[in-house]
N, CA, C and O atoms as a CHARMM CRD file, in Angstrom:
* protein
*
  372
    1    1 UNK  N     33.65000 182.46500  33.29600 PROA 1      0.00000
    2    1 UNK  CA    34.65600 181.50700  33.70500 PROA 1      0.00000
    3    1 UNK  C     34.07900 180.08900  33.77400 PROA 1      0.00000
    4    1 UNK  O     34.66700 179.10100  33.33500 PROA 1      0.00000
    5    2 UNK  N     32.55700 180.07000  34.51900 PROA 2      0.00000
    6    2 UNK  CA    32.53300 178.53600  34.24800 PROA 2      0.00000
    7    2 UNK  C     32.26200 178.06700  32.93200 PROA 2      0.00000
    8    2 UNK  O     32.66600 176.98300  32.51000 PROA 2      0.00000
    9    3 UNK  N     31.55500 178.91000  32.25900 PROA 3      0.00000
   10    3 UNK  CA    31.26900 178.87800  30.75600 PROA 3      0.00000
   11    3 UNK  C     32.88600 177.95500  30.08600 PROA 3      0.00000
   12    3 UNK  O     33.17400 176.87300  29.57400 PROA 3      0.00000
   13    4 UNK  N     33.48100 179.06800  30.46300 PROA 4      0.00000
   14    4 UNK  CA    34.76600 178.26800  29.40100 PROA 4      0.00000
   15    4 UNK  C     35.49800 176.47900  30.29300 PROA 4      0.00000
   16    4 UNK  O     36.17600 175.54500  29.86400 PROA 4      0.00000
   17    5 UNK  N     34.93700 176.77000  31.49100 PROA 5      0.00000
   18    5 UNK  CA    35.11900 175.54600  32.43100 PROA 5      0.00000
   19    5 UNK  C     34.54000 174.09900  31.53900 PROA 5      0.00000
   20    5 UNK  O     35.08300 173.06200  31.15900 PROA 5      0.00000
   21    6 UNK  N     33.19700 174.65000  31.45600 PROA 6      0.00000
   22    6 UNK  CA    32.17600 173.42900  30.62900 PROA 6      0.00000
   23    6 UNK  C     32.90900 173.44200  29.35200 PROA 6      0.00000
   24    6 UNK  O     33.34800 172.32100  29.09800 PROA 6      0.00000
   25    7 UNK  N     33.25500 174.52700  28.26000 PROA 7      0.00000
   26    7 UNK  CA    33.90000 174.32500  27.78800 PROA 7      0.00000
   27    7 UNK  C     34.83900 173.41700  27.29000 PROA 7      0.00000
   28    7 UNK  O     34.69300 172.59200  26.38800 PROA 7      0.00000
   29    8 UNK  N     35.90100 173.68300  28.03400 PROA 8      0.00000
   30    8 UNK  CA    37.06800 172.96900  28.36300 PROA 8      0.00000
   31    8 UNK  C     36.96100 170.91900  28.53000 PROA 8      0.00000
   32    8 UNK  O     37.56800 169.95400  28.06600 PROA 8      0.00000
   33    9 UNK  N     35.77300 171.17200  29.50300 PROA 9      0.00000
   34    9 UNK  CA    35.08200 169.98900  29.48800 PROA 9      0.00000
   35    9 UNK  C     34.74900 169.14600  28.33100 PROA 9      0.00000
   36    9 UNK  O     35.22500 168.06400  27.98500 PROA 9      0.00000
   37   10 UNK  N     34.04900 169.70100  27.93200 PROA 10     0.00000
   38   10 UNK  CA    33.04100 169.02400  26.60300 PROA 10     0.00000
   39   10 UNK  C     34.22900 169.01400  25.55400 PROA 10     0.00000
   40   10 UNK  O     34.21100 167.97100  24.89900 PROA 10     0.00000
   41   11 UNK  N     35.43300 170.02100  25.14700 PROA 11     0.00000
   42   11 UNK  CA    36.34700 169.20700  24.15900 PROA 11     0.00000
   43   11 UNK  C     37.23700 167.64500  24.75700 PROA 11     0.00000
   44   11 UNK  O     37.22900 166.52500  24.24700 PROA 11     0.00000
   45   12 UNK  N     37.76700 168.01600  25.69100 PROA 12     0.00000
   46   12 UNK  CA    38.30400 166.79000  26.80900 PROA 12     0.00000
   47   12 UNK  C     37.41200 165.14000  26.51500 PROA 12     0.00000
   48   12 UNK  O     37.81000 164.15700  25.89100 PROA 12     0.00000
   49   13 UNK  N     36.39600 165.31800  27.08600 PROA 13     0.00000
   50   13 UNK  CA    35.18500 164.60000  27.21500 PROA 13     0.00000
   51   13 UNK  C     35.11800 163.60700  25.42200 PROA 13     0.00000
   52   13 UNK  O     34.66800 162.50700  25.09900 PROA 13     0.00000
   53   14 UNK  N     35.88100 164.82300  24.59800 PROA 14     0.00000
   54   14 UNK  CA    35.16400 164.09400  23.27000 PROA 14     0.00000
   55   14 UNK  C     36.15000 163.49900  22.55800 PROA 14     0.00000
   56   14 UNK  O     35.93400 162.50900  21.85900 PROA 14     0.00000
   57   15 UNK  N     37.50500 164.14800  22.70000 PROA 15     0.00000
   58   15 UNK  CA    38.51600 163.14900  22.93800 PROA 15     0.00000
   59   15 UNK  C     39.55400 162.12800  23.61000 PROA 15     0.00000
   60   15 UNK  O     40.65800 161.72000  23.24900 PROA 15     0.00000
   61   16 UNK  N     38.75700 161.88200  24.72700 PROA 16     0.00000
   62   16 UNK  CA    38.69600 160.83200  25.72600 PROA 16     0.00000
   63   16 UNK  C     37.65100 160.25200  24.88700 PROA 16     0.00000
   64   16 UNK  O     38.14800 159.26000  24.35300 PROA 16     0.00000
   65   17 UNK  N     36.17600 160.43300  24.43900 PROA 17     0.00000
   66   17 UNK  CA    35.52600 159.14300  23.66300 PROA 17     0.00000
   67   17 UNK  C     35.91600 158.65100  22.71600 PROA 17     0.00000
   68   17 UNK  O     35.82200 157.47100  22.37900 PROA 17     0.00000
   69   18 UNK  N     36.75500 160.15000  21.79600 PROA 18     0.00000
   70   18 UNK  CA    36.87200 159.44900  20.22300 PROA 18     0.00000
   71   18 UNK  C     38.04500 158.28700  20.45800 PROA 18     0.00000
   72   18 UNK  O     38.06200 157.15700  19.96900 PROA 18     0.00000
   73   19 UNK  N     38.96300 158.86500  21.29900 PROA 19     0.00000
   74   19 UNK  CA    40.51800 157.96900  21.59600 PROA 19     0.00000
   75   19 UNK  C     40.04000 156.30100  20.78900 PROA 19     0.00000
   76   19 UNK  O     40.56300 155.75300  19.81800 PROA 19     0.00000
   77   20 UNK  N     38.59900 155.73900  21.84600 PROA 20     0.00000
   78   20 UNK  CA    39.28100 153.98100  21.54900 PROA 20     0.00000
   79   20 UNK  C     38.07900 153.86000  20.76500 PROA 20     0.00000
   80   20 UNK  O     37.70300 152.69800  20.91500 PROA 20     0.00000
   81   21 UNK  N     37.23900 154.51100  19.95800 PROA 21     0.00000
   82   21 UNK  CA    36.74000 154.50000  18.89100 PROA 21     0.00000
   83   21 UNK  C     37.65700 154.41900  17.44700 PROA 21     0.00000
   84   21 UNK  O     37.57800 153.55300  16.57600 PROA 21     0.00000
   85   22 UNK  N     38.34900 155.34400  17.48200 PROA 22     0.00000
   86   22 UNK  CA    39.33200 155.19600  16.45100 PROA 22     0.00000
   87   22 UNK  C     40.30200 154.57000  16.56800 PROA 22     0.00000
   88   22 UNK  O     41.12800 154.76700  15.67700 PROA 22     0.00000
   89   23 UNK  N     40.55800 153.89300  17.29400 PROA 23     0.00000
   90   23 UNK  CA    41.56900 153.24400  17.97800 PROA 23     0.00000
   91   23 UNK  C     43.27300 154.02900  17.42600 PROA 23     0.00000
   92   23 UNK  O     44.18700 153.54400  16.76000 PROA 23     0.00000
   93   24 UNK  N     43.11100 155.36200  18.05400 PROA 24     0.00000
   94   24 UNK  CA    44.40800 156.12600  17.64500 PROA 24     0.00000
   95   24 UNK  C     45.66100 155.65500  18.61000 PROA 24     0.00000
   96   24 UNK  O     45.80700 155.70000  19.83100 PROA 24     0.00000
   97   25 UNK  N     46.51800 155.17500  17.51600 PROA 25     0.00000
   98   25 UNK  CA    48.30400 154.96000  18.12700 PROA 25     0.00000
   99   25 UNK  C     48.83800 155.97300  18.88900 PROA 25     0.00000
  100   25 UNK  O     48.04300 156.86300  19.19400 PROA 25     0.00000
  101   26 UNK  N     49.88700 156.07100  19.25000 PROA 26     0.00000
  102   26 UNK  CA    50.66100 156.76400  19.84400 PROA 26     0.00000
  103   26 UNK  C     51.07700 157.70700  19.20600 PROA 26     0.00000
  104   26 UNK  O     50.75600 158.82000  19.62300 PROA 26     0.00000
  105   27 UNK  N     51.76600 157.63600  18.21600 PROA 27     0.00000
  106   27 UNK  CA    51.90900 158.91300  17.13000 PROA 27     0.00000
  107   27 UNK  C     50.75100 159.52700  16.44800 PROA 27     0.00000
  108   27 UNK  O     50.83200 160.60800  15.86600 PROA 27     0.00000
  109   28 UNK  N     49.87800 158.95600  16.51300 PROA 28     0.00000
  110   28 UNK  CA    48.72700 159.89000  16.31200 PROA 28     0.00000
  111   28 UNK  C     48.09200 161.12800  17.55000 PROA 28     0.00000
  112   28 UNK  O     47.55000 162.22700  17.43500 PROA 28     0.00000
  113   29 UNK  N     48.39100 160.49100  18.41300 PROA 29     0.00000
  114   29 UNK  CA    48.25900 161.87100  19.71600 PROA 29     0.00000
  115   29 UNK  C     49.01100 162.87500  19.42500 PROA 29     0.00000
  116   29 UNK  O     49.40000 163.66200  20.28800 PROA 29     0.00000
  117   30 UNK  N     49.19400 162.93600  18.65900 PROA 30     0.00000
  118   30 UNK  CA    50.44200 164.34800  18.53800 PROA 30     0.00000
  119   30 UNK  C     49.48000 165.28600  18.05100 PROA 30     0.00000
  120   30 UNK  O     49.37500 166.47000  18.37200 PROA 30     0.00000
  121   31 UNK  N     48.48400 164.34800  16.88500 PROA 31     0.00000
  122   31 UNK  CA    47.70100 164.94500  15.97200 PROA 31     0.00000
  123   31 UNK  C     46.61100 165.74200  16.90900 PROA 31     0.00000
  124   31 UNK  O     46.48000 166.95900  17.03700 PROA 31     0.00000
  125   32 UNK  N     45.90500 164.72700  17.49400 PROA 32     0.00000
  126   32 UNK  CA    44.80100 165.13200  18.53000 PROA 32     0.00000
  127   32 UNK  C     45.53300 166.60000  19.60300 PROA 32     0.00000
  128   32 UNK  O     45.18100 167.75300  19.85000 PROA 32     0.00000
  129   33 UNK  N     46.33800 165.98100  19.86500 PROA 33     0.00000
  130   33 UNK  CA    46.85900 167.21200  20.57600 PROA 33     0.00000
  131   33 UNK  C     47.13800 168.67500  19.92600 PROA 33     0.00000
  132   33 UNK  O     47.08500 169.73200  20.55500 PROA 33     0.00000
  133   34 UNK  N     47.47100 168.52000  18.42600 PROA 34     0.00000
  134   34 UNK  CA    47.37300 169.60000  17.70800 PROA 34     0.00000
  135   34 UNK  C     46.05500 170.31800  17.40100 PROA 34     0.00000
  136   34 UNK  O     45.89500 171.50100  17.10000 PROA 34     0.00000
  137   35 UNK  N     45.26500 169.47400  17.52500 PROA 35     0.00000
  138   35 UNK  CA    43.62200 169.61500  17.06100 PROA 35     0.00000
  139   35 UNK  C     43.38000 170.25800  18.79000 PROA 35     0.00000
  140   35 UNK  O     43.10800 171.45600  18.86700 PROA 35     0.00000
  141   36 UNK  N     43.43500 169.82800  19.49300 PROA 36     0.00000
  142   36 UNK  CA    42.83300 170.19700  20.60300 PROA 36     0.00000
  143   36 UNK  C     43.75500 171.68500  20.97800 PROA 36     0.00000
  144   36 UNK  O     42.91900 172.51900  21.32500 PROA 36     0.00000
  145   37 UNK  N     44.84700 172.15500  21.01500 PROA 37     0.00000
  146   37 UNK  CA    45.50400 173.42000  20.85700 PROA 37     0.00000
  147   37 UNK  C     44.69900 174.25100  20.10800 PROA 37     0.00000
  148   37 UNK  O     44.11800 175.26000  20.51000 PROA 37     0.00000
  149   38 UNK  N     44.69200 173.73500  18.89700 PROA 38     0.00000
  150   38 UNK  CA    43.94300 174.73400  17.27800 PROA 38     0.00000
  151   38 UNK  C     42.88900 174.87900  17.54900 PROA 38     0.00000
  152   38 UNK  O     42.45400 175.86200  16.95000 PROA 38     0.00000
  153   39 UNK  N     41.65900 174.10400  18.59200 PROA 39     0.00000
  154   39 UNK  CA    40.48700 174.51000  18.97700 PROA 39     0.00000
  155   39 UNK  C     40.47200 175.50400  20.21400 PROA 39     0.00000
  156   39 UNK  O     39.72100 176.47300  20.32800 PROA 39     0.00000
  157   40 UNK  N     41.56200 175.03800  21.23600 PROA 40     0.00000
  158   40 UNK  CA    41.69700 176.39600  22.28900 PROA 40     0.00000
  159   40 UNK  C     42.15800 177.17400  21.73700 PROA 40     0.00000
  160   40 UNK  O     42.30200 178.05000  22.59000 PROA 40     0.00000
  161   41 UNK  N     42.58200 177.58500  20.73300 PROA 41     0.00000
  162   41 UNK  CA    43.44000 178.96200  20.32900 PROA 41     0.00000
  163   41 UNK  C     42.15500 179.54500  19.40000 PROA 41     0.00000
  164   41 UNK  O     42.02000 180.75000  19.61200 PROA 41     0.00000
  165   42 UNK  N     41.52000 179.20500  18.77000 PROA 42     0.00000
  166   42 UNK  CA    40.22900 179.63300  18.48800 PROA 42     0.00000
  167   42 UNK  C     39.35500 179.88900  19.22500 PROA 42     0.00000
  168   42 UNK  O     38.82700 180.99600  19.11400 PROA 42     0.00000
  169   43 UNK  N     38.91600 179.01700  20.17900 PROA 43     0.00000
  170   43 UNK  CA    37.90900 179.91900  21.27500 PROA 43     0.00000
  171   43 UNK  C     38.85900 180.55900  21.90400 PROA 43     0.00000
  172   43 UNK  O     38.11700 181.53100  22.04400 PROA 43     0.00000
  173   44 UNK  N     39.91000 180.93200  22.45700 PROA 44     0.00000
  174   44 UNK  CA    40.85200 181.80000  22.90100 PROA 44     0.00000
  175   44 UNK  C     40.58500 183.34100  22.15000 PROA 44     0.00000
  176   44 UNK  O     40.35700 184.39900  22.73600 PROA 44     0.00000
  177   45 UNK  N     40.67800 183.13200  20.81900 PROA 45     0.00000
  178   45 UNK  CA    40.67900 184.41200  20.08300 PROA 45     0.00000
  179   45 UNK  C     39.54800 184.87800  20.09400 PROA 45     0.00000
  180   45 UNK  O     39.36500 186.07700  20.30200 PROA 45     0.00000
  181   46 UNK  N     38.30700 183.80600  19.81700 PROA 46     0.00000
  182   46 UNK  CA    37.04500 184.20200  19.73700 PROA 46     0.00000
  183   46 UNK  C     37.00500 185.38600  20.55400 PROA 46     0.00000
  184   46 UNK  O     36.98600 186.60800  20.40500 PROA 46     0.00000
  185   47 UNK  N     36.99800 184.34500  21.67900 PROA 47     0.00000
  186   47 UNK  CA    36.13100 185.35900  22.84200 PROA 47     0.00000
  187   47 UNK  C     36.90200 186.47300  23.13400 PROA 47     0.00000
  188   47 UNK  O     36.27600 187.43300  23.58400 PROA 47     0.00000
  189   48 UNK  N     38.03300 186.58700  23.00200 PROA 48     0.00000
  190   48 UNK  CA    39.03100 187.98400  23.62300 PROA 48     0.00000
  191   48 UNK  C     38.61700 189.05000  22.32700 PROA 48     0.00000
  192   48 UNK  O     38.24500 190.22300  22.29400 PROA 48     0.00000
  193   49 UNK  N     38.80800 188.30500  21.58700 PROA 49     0.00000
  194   49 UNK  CA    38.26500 189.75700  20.20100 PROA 49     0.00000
  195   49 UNK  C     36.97300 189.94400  20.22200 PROA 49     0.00000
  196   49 UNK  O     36.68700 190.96900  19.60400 PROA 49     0.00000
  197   50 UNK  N     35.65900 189.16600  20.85800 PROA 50     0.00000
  198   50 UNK  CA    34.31700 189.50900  20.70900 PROA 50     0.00000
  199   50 UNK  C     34.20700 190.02000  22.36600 PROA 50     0.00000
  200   50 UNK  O     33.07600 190.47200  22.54400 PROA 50     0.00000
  201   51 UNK  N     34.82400 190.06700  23.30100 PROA 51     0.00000
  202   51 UNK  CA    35.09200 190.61400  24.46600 PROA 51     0.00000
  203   51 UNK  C     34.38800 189.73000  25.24200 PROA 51     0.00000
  204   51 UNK  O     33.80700 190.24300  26.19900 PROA 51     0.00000
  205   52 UNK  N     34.29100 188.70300  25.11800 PROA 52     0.00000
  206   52 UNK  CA    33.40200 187.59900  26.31200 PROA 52     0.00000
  207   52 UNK  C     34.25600 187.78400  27.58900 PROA 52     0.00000
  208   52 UNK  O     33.79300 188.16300  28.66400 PROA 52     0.00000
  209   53 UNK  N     35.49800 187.48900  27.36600 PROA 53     0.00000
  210   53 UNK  CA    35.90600 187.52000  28.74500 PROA 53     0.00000
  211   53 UNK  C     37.54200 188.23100  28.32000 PROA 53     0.00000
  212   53 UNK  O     37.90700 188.40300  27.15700 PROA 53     0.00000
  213   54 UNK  N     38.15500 188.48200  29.22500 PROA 54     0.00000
  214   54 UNK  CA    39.67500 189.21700  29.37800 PROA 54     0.00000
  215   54 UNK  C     40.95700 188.49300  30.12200 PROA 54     0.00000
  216   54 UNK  O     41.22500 187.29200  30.08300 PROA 54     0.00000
  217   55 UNK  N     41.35400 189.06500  30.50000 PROA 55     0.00000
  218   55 UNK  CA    42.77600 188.45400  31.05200 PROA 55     0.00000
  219   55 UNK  C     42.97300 189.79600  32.26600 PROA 55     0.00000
  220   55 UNK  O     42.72100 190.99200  32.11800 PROA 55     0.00000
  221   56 UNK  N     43.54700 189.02300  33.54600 PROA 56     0.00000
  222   56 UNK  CA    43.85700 189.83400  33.94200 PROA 56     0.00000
  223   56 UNK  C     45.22700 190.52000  34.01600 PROA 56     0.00000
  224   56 UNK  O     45.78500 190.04400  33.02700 PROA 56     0.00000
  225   57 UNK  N     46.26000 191.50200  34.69900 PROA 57     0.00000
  226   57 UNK  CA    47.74100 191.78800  34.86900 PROA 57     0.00000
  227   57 UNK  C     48.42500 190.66600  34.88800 PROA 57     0.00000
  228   57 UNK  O     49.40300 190.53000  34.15200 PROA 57     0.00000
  229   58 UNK  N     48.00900 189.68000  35.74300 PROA 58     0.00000
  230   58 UNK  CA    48.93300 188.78700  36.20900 PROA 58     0.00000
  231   58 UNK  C     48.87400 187.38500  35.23800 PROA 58     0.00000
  232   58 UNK  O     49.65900 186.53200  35.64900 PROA 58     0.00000
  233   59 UNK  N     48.07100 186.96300  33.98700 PROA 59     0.00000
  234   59 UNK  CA    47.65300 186.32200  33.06000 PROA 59     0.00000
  235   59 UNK  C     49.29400 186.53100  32.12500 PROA 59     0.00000
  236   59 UNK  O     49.93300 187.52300  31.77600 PROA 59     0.00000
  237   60 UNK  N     49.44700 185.43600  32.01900 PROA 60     0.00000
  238   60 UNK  CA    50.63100 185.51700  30.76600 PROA 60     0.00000
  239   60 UNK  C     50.58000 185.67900  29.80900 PROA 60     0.00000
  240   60 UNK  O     50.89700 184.49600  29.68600 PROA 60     0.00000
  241   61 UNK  N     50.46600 186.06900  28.64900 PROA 61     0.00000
  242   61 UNK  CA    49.94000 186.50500  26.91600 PROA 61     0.00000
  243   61 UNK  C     51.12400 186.24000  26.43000 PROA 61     0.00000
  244   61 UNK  O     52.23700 186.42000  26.92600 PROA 61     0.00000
  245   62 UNK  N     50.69200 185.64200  25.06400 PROA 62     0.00000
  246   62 UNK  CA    51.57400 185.36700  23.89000 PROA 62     0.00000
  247   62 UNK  C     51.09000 186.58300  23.16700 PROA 62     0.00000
  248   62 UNK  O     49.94500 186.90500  22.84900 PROA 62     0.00000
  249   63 UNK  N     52.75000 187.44700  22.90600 PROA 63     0.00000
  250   63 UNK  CA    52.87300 188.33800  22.71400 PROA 63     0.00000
  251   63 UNK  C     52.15600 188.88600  21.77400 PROA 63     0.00000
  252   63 UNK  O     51.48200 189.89000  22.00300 PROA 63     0.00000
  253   64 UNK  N     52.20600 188.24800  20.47500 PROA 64     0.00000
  254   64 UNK  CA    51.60300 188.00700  19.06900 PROA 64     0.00000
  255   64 UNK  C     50.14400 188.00500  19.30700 PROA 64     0.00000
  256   64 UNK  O     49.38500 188.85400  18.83900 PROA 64     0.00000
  257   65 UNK  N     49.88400 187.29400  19.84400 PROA 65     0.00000
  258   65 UNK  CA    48.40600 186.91300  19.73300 PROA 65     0.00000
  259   65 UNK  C     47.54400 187.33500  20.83100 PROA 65     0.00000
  260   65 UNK  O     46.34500 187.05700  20.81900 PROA 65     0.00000
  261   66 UNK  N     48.27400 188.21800  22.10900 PROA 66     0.00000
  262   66 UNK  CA    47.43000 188.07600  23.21900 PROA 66     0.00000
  263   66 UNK  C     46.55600 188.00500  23.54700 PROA 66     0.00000
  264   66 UNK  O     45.68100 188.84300  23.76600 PROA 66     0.00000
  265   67 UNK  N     46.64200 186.30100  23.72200 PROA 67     0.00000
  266   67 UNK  CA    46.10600 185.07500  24.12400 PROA 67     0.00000
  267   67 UNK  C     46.42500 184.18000  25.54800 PROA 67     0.00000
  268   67 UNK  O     47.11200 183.22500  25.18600 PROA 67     0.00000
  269   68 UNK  N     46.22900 184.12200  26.80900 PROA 68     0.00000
  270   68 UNK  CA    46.65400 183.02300  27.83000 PROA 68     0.00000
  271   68 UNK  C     47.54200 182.33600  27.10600 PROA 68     0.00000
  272   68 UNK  O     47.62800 182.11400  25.89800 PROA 68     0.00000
  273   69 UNK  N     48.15200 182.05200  27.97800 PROA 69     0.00000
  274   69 UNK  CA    49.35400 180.92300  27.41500 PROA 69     0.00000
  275   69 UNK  C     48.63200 179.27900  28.25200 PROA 69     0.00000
  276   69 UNK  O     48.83500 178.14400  27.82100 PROA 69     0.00000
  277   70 UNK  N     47.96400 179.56700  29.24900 PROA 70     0.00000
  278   70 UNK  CA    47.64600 178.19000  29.72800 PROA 70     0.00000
  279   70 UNK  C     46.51000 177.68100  28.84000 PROA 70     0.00000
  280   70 UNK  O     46.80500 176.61000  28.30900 PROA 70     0.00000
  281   71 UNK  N     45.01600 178.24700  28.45500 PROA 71     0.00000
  282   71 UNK  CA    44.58800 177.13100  27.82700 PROA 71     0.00000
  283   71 UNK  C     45.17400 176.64600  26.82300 PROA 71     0.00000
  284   71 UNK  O     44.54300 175.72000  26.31500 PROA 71     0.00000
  285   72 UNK  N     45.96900 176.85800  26.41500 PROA 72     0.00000
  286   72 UNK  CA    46.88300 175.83500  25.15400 PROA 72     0.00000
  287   72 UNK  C     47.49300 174.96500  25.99500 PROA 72     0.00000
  288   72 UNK  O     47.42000 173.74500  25.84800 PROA 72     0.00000
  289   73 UNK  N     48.35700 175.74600  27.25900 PROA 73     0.00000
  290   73 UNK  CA    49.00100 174.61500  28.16200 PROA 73     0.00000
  291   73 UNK  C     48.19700 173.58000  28.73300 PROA 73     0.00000
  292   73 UNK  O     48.69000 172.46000  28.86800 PROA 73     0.00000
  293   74 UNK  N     47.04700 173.80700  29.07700 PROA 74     0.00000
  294   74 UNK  CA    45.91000 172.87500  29.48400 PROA 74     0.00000
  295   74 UNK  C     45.98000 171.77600  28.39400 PROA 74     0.00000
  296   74 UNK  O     46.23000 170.61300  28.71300 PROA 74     0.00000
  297   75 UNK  N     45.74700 172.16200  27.03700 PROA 75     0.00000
  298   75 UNK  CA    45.10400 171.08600  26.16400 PROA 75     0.00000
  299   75 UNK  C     46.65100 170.48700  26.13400 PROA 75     0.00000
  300   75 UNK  O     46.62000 169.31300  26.50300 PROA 75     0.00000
  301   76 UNK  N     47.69800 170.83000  25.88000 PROA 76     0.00000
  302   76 UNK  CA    48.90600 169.89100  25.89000 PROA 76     0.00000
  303   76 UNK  C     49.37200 169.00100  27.22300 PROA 76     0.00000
  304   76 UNK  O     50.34000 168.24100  27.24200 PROA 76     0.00000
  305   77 UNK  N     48.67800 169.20600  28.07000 PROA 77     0.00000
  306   77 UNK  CA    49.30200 168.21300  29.26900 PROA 77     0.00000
  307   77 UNK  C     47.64400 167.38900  28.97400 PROA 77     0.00000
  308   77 UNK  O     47.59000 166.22600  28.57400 PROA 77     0.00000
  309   78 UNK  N     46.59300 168.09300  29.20900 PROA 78     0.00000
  310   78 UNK  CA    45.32700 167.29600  29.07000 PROA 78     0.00000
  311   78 UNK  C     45.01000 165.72500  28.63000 PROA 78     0.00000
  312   78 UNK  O     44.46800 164.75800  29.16700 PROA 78     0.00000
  313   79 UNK  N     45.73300 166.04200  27.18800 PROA 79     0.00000
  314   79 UNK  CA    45.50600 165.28700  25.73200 PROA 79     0.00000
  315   79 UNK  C     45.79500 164.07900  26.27400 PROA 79     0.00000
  316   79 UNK  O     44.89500 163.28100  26.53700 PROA 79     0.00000
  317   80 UNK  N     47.32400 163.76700  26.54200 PROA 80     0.00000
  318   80 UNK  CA    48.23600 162.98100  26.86600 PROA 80     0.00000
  319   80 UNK  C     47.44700 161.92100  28.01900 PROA 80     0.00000
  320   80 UNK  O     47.16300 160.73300  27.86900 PROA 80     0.00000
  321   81 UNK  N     47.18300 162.92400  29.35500 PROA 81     0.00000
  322   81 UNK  CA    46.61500 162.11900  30.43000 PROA 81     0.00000
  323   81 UNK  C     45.16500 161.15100  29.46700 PROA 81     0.00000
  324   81 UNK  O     44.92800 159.95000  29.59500 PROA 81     0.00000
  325   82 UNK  N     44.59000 161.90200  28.77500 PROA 82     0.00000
  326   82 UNK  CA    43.14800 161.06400  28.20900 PROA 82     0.00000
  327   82 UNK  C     43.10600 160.36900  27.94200 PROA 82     0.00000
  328   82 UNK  O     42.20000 159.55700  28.12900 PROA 82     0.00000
  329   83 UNK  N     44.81800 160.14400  26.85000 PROA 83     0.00000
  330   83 UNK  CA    45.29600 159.42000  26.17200 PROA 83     0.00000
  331   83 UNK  C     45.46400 157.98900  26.74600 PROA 83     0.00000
  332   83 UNK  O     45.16000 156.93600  26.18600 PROA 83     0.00000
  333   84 UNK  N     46.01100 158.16100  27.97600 PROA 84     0.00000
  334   84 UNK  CA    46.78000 157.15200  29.02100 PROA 84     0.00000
  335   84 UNK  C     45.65300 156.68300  29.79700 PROA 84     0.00000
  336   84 UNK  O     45.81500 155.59800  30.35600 PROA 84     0.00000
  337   85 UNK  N     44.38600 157.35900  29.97100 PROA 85     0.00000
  338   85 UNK  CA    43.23300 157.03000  30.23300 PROA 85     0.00000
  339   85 UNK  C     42.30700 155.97000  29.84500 PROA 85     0.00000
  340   85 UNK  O     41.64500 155.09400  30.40100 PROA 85     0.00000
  341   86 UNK  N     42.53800 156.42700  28.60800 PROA 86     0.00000
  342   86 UNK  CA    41.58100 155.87400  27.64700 PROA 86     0.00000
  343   86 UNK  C     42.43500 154.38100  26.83300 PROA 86     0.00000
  344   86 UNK  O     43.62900 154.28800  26.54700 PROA 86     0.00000
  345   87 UNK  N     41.11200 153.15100  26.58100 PROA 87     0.00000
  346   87 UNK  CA    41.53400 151.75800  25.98100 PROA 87     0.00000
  347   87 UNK  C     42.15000 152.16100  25.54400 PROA 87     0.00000
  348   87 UNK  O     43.10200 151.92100  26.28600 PROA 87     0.00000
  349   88 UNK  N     42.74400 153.02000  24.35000 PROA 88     0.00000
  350   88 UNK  CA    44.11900 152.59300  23.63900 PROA 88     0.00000
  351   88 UNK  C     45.63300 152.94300  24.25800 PROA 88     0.00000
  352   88 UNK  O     46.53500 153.04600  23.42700 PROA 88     0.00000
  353   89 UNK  N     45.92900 153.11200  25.52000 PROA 89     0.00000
  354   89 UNK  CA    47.13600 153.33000  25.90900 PROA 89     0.00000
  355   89 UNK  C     48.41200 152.64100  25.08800 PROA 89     0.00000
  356   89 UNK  O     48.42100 151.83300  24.15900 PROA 89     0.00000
  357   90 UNK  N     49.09700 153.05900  25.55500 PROA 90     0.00000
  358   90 UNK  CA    50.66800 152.89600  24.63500 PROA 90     0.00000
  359   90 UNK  C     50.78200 151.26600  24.59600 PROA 90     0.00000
  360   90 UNK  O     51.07900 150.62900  23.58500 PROA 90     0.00000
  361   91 UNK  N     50.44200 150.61000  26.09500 PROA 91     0.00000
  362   91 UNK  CA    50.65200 149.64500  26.43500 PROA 91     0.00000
  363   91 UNK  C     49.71100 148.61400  25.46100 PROA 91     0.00000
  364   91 UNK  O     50.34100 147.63700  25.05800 PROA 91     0.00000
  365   92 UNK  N     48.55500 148.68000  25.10800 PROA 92     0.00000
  366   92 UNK  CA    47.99800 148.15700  24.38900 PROA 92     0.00000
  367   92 UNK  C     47.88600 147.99700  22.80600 PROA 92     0.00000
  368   92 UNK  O     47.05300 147.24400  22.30000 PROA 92     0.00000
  369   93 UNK  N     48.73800 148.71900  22.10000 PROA 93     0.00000
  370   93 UNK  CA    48.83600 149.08600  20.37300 PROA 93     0.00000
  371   93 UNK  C     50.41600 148.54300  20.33300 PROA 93     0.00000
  372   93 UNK  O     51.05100 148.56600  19.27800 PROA 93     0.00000
């Protein structure tokens, strides 16, 4: 669990830096936010199919894929706040 904590961290962390490096618009967060989903849904799968870690009863799964439904929900509320964080806010482009 903290493993995927640091995790979680270190993607966050790297798009909060890249944000005002690239100086990405507003409609480009959509993108990042897609990228940051497509990377939790990969370590998501990773580890549940190589058995690193599980889910418990009370864990929500996408049916298809059972997979958590929150770290995807994480990276979609995440993105946004980094976004609003970070030099390039809406207010500034």
């Amino acid at each position: 669990m903290i493993m995927a904590t640091f995790g979680d961290m270190i993607i966050m962390t790297t798009i909060l830096l890249l944000l005002p490096v690239f100086k990405v618009k507003w409609h480009e967060m959509i993108k990042l936010e897609m990228l940051a989903v497509g990377i939790a849904l990969v370590v998501e799968l990773y580890a549940t199919r190589t058995q690193r870690w599980f889910y418990t009863n009370t864990n929500i799964l996408i049916p298809w894929l059972q997979i958590s439904i929150f770290p995807l929900l994480q990276m979609m509320i995440i993105v946004p706040i980094c976004f609003k964080f970070s030099d390039c806010s809406v207010r500034k482009i």
